[in-house]
Structure formats: C-alpha cells, structure tokens
N, C-alpha and C positions, 0 to 999 in steps of 0.2 A: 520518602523520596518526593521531591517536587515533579512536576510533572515538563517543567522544563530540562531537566536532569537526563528525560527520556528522548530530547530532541538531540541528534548526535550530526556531528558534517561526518564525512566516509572517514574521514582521516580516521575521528575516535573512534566512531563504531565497528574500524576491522579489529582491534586489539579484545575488544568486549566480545564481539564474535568467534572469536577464537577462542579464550576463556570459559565462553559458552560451550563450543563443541567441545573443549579438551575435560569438559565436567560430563560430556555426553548428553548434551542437551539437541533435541532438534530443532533446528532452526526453520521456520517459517516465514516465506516471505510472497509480499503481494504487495500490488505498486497500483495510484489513480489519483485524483485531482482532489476527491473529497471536499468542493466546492464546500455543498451546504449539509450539514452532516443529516443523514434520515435513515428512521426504520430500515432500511436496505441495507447503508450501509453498516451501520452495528450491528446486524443481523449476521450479515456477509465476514463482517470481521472477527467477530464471537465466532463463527465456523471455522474460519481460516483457522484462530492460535488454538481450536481444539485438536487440530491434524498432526501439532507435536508440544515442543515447551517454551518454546521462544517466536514471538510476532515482531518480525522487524519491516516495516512499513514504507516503501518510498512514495515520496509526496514530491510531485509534481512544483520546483517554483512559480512564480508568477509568471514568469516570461514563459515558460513551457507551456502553463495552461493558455495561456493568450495563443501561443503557435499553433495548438492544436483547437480550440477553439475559442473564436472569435468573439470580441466583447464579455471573455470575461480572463479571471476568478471573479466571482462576487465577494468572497472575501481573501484579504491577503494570507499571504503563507505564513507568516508568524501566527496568525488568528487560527489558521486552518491548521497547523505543528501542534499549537497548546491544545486547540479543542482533542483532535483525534491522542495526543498522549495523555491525554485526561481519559482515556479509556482504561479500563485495567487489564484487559486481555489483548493490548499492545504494549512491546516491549521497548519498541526504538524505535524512532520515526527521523528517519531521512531523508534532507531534502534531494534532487537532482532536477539541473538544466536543462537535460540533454533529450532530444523527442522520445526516446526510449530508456528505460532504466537496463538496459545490455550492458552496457559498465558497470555501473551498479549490482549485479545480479554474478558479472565476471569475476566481481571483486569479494563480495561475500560468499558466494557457491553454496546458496542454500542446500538444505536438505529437501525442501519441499517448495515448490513452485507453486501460488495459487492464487487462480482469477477466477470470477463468476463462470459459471455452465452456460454465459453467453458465446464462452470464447471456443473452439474448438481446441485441443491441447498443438496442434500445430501449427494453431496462430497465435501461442501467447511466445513473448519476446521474451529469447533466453532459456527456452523449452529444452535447448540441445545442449547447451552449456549444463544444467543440471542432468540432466540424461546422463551425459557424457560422466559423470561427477557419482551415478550413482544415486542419485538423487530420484524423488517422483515432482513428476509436473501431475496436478490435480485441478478438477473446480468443483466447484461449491453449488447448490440452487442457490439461487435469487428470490427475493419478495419480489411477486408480481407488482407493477404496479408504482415501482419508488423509484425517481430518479431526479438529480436535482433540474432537468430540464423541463420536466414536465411539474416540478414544484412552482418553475417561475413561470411558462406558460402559465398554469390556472394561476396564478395571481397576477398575470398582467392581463391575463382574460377578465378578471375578475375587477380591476380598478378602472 
C-alpha cells in the first residue's frame, strides 16, 4: 500500500469505516495539526492505535491550522497527510476545514475517542456523540516536554 492510498476525503473513508466495523474491527480516532512531526507525537500516536485495530486520524487543513493558530502550518497538508500516513500504526488520515472535527467524528462514530491527558475527557470535541454511541472517550500520557512550538521557539532562540 502506498502511503497515499491511506490519505482518504470523508466521502471514501465512511464506506472503509464500515467495512471495518462490520469485520469487528475497533475504530480509533484522534484529530490535531501535526505541524512538525516529533517524539510526542509518534509517541502519542503508537498509544492511540494500541487502544483498538484501526487509527483513523483527522488532520487539520491549512486554512484550519491558520484559524486556530496564527502564522502557521509550517508545513502544508499534503506534506503533513504523507508524512503522518507513512506511519504504520495509522490507518487513515483525513483531512477537515472545519474548527473542530464534530462532523467528522458524527460521521465516523468511533469506537474510541482519544486526545492527550492534557485534555480533560469533557473538553474533547465529540466526547458525547461517542458516549452516546457507546463508545469510550480516553487520553493517553504525553512526552513531557515535545511540542512543535516549543521546537520552533529554541530554534528561533537559537538563530
């Protein structure tokens, strides 16, 4: 499989999501900008798809990271789709526009909902919708210490 193969728009990936569940597969899913990929994140990702059998991933476009913050991606979304599906313990990576991936998350109906152990489980977006669905909302620890903002800080500290 290429690894763009793994890049899906919602359209294709409800039919594969289904297919998935009607195999009895659980579905994982966790959504962020994935800027500049680091320790944190592969960390944090490798946790997520161990919580069932499938990691379907939404990825923030360009214009969404821009809304939510200012002066960037540093890299585009095509760059940031291949990187993170070049991972093997993600199974689909989907883009969305929208400030929140709540559509997204309405439309797949994971089995398992999961953000870092920064987030409290009733501030992650879409916590009810899986609930409601039977589903768990979970998080995962974090690597102290990794984030792509503090990557670019020390390197504009640093030049």
């Amino acid at each position: 499989m290429w690894t763009k193969d793994k890049i899906m728009s919602r359209t294709e990936l409800l039919p594969v999501i289904a297919a998935w569940k009607a195999e009895g597969q659980k579905i994982v899913f966790t959504n962020g900008c994935f800027d500049l990929l680091h320790l944190g994140h592969v960390d944090y990702l490798e946790k997520a798809r161990h919580l069932g059998d499938k990691l379907v991933l939404g990825l923030n476009t360009d214009a969404s990271v821009s809304r939510l913050k200012p002066g960037r991606p540093l890299q585009d979304e095509v760059s940031r789709a291949r990187v993170l599906a070049s991972l093997l313990f993600v199974d689909a990576v989907v883009l969305f526009d929208e400030q929140t991936p709540l559509a997204l998350i309405e439309a797949i109906v994971p089995d398992i909902l999961v953000k870092g152990d920064d987030y409290a489980i009733s501030g992650i977006v879409g916590h009810e919708v899986v609930l409601q669905n039977g589903g768990q909302v979970l998080t995962v620890p974090l690597v102290a210490g990794y984030s792509t903002t503090r990557i670019v800080e020390r390197i504009l500290r640093s030049s």
